[in-house]
C-alpha positions as CSV (number, residue, x, y, z in Angstrom):
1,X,87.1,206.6,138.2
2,X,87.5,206.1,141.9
3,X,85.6,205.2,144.6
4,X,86.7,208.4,146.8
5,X,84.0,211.5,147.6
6,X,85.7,214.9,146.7
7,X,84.7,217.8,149.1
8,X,86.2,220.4,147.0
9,X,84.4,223.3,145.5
10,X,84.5,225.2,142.5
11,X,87.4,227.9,142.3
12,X,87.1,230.4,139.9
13,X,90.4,231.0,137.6
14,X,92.5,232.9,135.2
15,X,94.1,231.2,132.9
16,X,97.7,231.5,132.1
17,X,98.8,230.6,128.6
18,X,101.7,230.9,126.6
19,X,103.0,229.4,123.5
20,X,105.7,225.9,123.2
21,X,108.0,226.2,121.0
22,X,108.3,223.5,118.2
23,X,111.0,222.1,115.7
24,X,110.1,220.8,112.3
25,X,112.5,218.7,109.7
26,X,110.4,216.4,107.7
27,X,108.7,215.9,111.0
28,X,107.5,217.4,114.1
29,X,109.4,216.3,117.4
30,X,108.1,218.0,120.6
31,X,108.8,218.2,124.2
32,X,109.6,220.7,127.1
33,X,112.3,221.3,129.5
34,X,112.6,219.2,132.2
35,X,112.8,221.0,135.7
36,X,116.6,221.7,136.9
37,X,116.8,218.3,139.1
38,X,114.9,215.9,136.7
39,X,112.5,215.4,140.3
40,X,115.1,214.0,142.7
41,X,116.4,215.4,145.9
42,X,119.9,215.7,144.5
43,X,120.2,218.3,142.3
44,X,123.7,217.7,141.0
45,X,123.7,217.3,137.0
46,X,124.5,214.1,135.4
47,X,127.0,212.8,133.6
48,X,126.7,213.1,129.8
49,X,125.4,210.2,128.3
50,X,127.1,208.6,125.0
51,X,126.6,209.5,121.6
52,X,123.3,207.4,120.3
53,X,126.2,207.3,117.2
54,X,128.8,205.2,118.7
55,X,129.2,202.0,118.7
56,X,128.6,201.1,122.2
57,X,125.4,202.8,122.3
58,X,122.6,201.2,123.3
59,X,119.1,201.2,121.4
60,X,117.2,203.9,122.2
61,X,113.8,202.8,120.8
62,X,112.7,201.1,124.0
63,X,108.9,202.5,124.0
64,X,108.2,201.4,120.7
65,X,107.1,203.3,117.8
66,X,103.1,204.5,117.1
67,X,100.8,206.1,114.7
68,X,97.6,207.7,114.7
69,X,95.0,210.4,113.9
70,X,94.3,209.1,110.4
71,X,93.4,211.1,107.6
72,X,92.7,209.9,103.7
73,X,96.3,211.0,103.2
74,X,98.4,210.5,106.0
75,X,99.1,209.7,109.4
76,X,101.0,210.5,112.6
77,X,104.1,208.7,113.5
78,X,105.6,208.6,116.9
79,X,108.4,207.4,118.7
80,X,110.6,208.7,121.9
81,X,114.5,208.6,122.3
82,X,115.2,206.7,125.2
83,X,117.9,204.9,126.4
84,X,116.9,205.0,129.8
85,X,113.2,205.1,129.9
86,X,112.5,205.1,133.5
87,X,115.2,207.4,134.8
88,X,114.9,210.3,132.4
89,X,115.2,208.6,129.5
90,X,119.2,208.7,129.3
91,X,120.2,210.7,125.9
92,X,122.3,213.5,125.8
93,X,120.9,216.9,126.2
94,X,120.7,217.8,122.7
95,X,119.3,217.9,119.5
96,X,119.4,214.7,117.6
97,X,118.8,213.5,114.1
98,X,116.5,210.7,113.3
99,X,115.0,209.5,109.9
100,X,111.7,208.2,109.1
101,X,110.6,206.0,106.3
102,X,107.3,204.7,105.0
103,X,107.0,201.6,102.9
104,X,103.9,199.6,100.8
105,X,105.6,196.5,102.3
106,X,106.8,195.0,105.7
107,X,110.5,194.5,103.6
108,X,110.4,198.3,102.8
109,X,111.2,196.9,99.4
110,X,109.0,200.0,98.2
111,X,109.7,202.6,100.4
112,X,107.0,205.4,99.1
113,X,108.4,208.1,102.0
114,X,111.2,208.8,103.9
115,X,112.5,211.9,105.6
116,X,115.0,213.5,108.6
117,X,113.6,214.9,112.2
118,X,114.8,216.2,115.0
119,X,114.2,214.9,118.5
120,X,115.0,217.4,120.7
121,X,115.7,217.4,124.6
122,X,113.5,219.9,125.3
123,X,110.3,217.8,124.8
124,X,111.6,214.7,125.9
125,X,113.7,213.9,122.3
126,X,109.7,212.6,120.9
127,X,109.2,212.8,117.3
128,X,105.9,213.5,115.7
129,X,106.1,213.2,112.5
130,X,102.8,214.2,110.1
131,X,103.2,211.9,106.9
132,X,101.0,213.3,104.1
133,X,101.0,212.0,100.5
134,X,99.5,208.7,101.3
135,X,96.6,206.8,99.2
136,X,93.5,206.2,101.2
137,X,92.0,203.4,102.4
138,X,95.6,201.7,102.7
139,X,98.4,199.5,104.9
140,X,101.5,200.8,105.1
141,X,104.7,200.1,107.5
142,X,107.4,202.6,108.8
143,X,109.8,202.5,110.8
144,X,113.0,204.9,112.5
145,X,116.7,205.6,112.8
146,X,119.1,206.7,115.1
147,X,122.1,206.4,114.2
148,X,122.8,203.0,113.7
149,X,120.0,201.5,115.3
150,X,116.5,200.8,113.6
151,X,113.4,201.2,115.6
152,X,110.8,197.6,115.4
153,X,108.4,198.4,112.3
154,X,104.8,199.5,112.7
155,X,102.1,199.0,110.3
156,X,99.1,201.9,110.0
157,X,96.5,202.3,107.8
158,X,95.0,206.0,106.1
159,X,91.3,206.5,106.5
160,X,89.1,206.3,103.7
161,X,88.7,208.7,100.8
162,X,86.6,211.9,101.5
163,X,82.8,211.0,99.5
164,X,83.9,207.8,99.7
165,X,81.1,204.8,100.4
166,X,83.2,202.5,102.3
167,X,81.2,198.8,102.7
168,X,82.8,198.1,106.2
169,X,85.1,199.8,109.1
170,X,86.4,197.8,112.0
171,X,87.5,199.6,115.6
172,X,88.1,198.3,119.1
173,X,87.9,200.4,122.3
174,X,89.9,200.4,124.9
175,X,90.5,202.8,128.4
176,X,91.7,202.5,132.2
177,X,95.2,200.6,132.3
178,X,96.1,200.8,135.9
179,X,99.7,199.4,135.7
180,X,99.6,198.3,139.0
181,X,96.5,195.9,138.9
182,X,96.6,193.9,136.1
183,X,98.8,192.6,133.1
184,X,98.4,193.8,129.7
185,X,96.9,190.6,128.8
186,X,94.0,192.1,126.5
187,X,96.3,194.3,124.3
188,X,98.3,190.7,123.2
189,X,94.6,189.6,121.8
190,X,93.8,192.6,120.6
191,X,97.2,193.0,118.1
192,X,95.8,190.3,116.1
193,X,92.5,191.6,116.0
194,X,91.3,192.4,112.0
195,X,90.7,195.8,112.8
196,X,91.4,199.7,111.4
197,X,91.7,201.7,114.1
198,X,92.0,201.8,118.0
199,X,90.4,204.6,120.3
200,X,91.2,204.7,123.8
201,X,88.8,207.2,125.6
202,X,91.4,207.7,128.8
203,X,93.1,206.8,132.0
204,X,96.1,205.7,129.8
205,X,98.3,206.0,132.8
206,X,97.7,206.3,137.0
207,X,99.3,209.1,138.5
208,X,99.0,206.9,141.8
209,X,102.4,206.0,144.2
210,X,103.4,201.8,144.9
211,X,99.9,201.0,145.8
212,X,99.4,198.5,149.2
213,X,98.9,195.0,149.3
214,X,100.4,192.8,146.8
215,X,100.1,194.6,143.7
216,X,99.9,192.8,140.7
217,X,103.5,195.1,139.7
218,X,104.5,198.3,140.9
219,X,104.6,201.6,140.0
220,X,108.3,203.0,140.2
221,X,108.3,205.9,143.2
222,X,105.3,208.1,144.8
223,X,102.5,210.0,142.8
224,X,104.0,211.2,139.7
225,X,103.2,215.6,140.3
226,X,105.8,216.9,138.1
227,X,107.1,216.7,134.6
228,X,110.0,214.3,135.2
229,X,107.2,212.1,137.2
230,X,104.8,212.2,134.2
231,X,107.8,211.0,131.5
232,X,109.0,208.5,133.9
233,X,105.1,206.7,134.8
234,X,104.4,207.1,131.0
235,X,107.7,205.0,129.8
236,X,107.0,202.7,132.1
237,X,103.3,202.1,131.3
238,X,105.3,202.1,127.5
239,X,107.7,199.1,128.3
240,X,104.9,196.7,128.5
241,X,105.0,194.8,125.1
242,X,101.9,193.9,124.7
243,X,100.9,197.6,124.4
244,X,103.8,198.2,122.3
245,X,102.6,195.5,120.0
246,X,98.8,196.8,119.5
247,X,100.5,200.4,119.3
248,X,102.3,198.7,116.0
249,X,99.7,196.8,114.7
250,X,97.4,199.9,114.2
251,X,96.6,203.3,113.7
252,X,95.1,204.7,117.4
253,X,92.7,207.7,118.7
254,X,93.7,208.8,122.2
255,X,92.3,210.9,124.5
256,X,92.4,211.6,128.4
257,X,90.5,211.1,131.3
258,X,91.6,212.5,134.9
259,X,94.2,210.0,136.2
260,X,96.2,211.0,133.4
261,X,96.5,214.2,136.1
262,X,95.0,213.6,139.0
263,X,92.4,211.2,140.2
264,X,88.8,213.4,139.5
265,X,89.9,216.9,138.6
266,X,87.9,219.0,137.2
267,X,89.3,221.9,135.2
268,X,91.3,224.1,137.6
269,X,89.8,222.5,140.4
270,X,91.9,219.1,142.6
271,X,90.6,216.5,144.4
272,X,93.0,217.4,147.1
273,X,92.6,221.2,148.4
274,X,95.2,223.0,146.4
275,X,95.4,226.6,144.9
276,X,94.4,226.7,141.1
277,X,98.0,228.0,140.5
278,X,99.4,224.9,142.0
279,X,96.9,222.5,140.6
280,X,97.8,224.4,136.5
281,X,101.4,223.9,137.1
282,X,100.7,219.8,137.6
283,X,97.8,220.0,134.9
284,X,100.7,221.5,132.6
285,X,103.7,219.0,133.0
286,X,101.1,215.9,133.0
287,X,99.6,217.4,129.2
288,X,103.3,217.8,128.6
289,X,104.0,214.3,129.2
290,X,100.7,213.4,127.6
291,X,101.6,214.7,124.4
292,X,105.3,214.2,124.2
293,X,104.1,209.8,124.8
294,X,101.1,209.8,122.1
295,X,100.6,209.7,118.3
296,X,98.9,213.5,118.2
297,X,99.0,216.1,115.7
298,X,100.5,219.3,116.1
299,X,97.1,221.1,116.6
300,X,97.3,219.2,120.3
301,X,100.3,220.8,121.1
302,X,100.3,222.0,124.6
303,X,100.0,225.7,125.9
304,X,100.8,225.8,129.5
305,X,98.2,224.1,131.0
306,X,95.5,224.0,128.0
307,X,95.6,221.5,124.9
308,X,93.0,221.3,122.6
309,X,92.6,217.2,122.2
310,X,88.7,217.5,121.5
311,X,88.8,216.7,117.7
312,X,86.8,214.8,114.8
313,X,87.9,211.8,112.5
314,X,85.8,211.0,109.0
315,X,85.7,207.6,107.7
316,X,84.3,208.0,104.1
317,X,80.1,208.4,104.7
318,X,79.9,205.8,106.8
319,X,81.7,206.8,110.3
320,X,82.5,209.9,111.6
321,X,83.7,210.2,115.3
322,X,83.6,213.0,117.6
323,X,86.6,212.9,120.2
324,X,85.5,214.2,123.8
325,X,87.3,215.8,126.3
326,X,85.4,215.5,129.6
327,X,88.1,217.0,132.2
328,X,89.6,220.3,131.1
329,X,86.4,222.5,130.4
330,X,84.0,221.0,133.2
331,X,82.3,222.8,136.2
332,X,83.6,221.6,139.6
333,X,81.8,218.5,140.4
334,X,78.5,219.4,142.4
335,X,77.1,218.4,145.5
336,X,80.3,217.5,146.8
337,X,81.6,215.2,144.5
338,X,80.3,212.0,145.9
339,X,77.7,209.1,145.0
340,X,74.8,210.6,146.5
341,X,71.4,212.6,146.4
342,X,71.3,215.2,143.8
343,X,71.5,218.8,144.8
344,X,70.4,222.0,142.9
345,X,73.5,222.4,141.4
346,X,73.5,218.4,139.9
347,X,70.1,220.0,137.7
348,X,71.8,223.6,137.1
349,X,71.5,224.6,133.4
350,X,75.6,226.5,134.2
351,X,76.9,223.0,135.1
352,X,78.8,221.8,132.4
353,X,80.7,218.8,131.4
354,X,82.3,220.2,128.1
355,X,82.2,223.7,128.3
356,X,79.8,226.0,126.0
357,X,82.6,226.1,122.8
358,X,82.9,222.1,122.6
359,X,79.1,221.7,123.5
360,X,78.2,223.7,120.5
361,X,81.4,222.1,118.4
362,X,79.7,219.1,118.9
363,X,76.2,219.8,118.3
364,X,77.4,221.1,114.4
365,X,79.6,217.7,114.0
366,X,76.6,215.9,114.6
367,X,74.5,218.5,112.3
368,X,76.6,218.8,109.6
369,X,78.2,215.3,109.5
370,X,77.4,213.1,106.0
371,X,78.1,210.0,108.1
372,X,75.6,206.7,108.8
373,X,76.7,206.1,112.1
374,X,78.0,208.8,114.4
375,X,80.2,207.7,117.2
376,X,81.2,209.6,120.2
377,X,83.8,209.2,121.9
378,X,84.5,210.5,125.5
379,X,85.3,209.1,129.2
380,X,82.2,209.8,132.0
381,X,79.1,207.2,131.5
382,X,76.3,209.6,129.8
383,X,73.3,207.4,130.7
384,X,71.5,208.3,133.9
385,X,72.5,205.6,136.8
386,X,70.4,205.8,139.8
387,X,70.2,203.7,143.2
388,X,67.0,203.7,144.7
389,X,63.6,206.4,144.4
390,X,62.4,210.0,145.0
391,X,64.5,211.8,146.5
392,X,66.9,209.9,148.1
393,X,68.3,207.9,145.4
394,X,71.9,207.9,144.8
395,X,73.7,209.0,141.8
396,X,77.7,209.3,140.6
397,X,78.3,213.4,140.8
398,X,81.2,212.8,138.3
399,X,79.3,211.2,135.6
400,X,76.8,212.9,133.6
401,X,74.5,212.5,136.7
402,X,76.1,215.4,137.8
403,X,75.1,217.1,134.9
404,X,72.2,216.2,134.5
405,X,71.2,219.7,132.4
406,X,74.2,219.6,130.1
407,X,73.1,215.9,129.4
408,X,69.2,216.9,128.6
409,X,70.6,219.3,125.7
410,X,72.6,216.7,123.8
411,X,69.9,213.9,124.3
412,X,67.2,216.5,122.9
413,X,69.5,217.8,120.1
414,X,69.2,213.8,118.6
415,X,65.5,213.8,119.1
416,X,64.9,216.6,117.1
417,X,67.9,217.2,114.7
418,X,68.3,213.6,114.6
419,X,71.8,212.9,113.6
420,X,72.5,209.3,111.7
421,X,72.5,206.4,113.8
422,X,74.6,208.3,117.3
423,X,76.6,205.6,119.2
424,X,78.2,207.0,121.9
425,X,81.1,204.9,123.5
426,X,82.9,205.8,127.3
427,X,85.0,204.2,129.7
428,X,86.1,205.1,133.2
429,X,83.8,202.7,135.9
430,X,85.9,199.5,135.0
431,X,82.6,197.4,133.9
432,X,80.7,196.9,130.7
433,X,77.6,198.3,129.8
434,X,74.9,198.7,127.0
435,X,72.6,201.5,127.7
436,X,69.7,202.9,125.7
437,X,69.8,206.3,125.7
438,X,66.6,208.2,126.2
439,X,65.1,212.1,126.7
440,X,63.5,211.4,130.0
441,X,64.9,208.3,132.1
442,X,62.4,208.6,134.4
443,X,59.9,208.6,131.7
444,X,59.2,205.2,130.8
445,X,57.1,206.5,127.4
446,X,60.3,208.3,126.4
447,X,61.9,207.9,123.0
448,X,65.0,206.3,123.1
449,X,67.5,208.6,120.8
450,X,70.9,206.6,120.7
451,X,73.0,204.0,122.1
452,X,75.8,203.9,124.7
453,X,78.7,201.1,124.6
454,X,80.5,201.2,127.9
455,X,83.5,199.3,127.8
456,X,85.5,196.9,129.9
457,X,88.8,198.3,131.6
458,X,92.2,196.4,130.4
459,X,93.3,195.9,133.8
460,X,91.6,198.6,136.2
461,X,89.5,197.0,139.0
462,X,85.8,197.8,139.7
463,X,85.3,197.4,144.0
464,X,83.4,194.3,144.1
465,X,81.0,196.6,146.6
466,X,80.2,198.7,143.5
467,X,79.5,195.8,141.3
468,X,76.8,194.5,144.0
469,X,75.4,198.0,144.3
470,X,75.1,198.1,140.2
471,X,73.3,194.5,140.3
472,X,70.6,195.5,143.2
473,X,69.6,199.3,141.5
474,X,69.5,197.4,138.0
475,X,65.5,197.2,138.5
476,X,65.6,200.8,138.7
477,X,67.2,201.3,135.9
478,X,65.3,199.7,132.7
479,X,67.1,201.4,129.8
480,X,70.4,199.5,131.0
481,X,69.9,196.6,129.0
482,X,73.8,194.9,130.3
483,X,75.9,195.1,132.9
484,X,79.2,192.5,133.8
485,X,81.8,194.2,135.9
486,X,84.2,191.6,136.9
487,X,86.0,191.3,133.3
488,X,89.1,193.0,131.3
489,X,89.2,193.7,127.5
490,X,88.1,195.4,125.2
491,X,85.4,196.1,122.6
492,X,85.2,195.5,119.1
493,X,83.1,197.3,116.5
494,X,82.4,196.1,113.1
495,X,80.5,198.5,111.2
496,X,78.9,198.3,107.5
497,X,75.8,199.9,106.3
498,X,73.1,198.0,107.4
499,X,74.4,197.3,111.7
500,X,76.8,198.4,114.1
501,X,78.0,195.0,115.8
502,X,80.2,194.9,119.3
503,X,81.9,192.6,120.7
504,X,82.8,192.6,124.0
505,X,86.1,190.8,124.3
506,X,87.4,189.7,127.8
507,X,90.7,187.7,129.1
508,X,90.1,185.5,131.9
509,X,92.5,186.7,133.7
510,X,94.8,189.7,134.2
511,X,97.3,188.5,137.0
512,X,98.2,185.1,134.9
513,X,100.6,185.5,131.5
514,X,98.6,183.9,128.7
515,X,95.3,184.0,129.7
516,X,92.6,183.1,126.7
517,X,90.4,185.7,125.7
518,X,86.7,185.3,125.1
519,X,83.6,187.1,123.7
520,X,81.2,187.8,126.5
521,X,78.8,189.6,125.4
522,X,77.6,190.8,121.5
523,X,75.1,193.8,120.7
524,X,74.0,195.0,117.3
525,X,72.5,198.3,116.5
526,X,70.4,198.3,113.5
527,X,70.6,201.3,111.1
528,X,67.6,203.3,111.3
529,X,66.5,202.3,114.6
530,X,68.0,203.7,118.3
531,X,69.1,201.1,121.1
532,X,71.1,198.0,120.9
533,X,69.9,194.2,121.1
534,X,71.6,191.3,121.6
535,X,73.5,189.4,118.3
């Protein structure tokens, strides 16, 4: 999100692919080569660093260890080599061996798995390792070696069994960490949340230099643009333990927004006036980086500047989840890019915000899926937002104000195919929100056909001018039934058969160590029935 207009147009482009390379030993560890002077001036190499192996190495487990994408029989685990996190990462440019293990028990007094890797230099020495085997429905704890070192444990859990008719599932989501503006206060409360599974719907990082002012903490150097950038903001955004605790604690569900890039791109097309060659060659080293610092499968596994991270998660027959990606397949934000009065091109059926092959993926998820409650997951605020009447009112040209045509099919695919009980969850405008989702805002007769969650940022800032503007259009604007953008969190979602319950979970603070965190606002959707109500 960002409160800056974009005067950029859309650029028609080719597409260059080609395919990574990967190595596999009981485990998948991925990266790419880092450019030839690791993105400083002096371009002379380095010395080698010291063998991980000897005794006066140092840990190398710095940014933690992860898991994610949960099936009913196993789970991603993730960790990065890194000695040096912030300069590189400080391991010797070669191949090394770790080992994985995967216990019923925080002792590993039953280790049920264990197996080698490889982490290799050439995607950052990150190991992705794809445990199968497991039972569903289950805690388990793992952990890594180097050498002599062992990595902090994690716990993860599998999903439950396929046809399975789980009572209960417990998520919390989470999106827009700006570094820079706030600590990581919310993640500490959120580790000892009772809970299954994390999804964080974007802005993970800020591709943004030191910022002015007295920043909360500072970003290390100017805007990250190339590979080495990318590793270097994503380890530090990594140190932070809070995050590396609630990484620990629990399986996540990641995907991007644009600052994970650059601030409001939209496919090929930059904010600033670059050539689409240019923008790709950023757009590839920051998926790079991406992939190489998250929990993914190899299916994600960068090509060039495309990565398929638009996926779907089944939870027994009560949730299934559709994972969005709202950046790499859209049309060129219209009208100029700015909060203003829609043009032609805001209502053209060819704008789109997915692209025609995830628009229809998702229209057969949410066909075909056995689940109660269908969640969807994705970054831009679906429900229409306008500031004032006729033709003058003002709308966001990045959210799905922009496209608004794109919008009308998915909202009249759940009126008449009616999918289970569709929750759709988003992040990106730093505020919370509960919207009622509808086939005609403008219509005050119309049906309402889902629900949409927006959720609090951890630590990004909404202008206070925004939040004002929100408050005075909220007249205009009936199917928004909540609105609070001053807080930080996090929502939490306890599901069974009969109600969807959220939480929304906020810290009172983000510049203060400690603050206490609070619930400030609860909504239930009842099965059955569309829109959300206080509970």
């Amino acid at each position: 999100m960002s409160a800056q207009s974009s005067g950029r147009r859309a650029v028609p482009v080719a597409r260059r692919r080609f395919l990574a390379g990967a190595v596999a030993l009981g485990g998948l560890a991925l990266g790419c080569e880092p450019s030839s002077n690791n993105g400083n001036p002096d371009s002379s190499p380095k010395p080698e660093p010291p063998d991980p192996e000897s005794p006066d190495s140092e840990s190398p487990f710095t940014l933690g260890v992860a898991s994610g994408e949960p099936r009913p029989g196993g789970v991603v685990l993730w960790t990065r080599l890194a000695r040096e996190p912030l300069d590189g990462g400080g391991m010797p440019r070669r191949d090394l061996e770790i080992e994985w293990e995967v216990a019923e028990d925080e002792r590993f007094a039953k280790v049920i798995a264990r197996g080698p890797g490889i982490a290799t230099p050439l995607f950052a020495h990150s190991v992705h390792v794809a445990v199968n085997g497991l039972r569903p429905a289950r805690w388990y704890w793992y952990r890594f070696r180097s050498g002599k070192h062992l990595s902090p444990v994690g716990r993860t859990r599998t999903a439950p069994a396929i046809g399975s008719s789980p009572d209960r599932f417990r998520f919390a989501f989470v999106s827009c960490q700006d570094y820079q503006a706030g600590l990581y206060t919310a993640y500490e409360h959120l580790a000892g949340e009772d809970v299954d599974l994390v999804v964080h719907l974007g802005d993970y990082i800020y591709e943004y230099g030191v910022r002015s002012g007295n920043p909360v903490r500072r970003h290390e150097g100017a805007e990250v643009t190339d590979l080495q950038g990318y590793r270097n903001r994503h380890a530090l955004y990594r140190s932070d333990p809070h995050l590396q605790h609630a990484h620990a604690q629990f399986p996540w569900m990641v995907t991007w927004d644009d600052h994970e890039v650059a601030n409001d791109y939209a496919d090929a097309a930059a904010q600033e006036p670059k050539s689409p060659d240019s923008f790709l060659k950023r757009r590839s080293a920051a998926y790079r980086a991406y992939y190489e610092h998250m929990p993914l499968r190899r299916s994600s596994l960068p090509q060039g500047p495309d990565m398929r991270i638009y996926r779907r998660a089944q939870f027994g027959d009560l949730v299934h989840i559709s994972m969005l990606d709202t950046r790499q397949y859209r049309s060129d934000q219209p009208c100029g890019g700015a909060i203003q009065p829609r043009c032609a091109e805001a209502l053209s059926e060819s704008q789109t915000m997915t692209g025609p092959a995830q628009e229809r993926w998702l229209l057969q998820n949410l066909d075909r899926s056995p689940a109660r409650w269908n969640i969807i997951g994705q970054q831009i605020m679906l429900a229409q937002f306008k500031a004032g009447n006729g033709a003058e009112a003002l709308f966001n040209m990045d959210a799905w104000d922009g496209y608004a045509a794109a919008r009308a099919r998915l909202l009249a695919f759940m009126a008449n195919r009616k999918p289970s009980n569709p929750v759709v969850i988003t992040g990106d405008v730093h505020s919370s929100w509960v919207n009622d989702l509808e086939t005609n805002f403008d219509d005050k007769t119309s049906s309402v056909v889902g629900t949409e969650l927006v959720g609090p940022s951890i630590s990004s800032e909404l202008p206070p001018p925004f939040e004002l503007a929100v408050e005075a259009a909220r007249a205009d604007n009936p199917h928004s039934k909540f609105f609070e953008g001053s807080s930080h969190g996090y929502v939490l979602c306890d599901v069974d058969r009969r109600r969807m319950r959220s939480d929304y979970r906020v810290v009172s603070d983000v510049t203060t160590p400690g603050a206490p965190v609070s619930t400030l606002a609860s909504f239930e959707v009842a099965d059955g029935r569309a829109g959300a109500h206080p509970g």
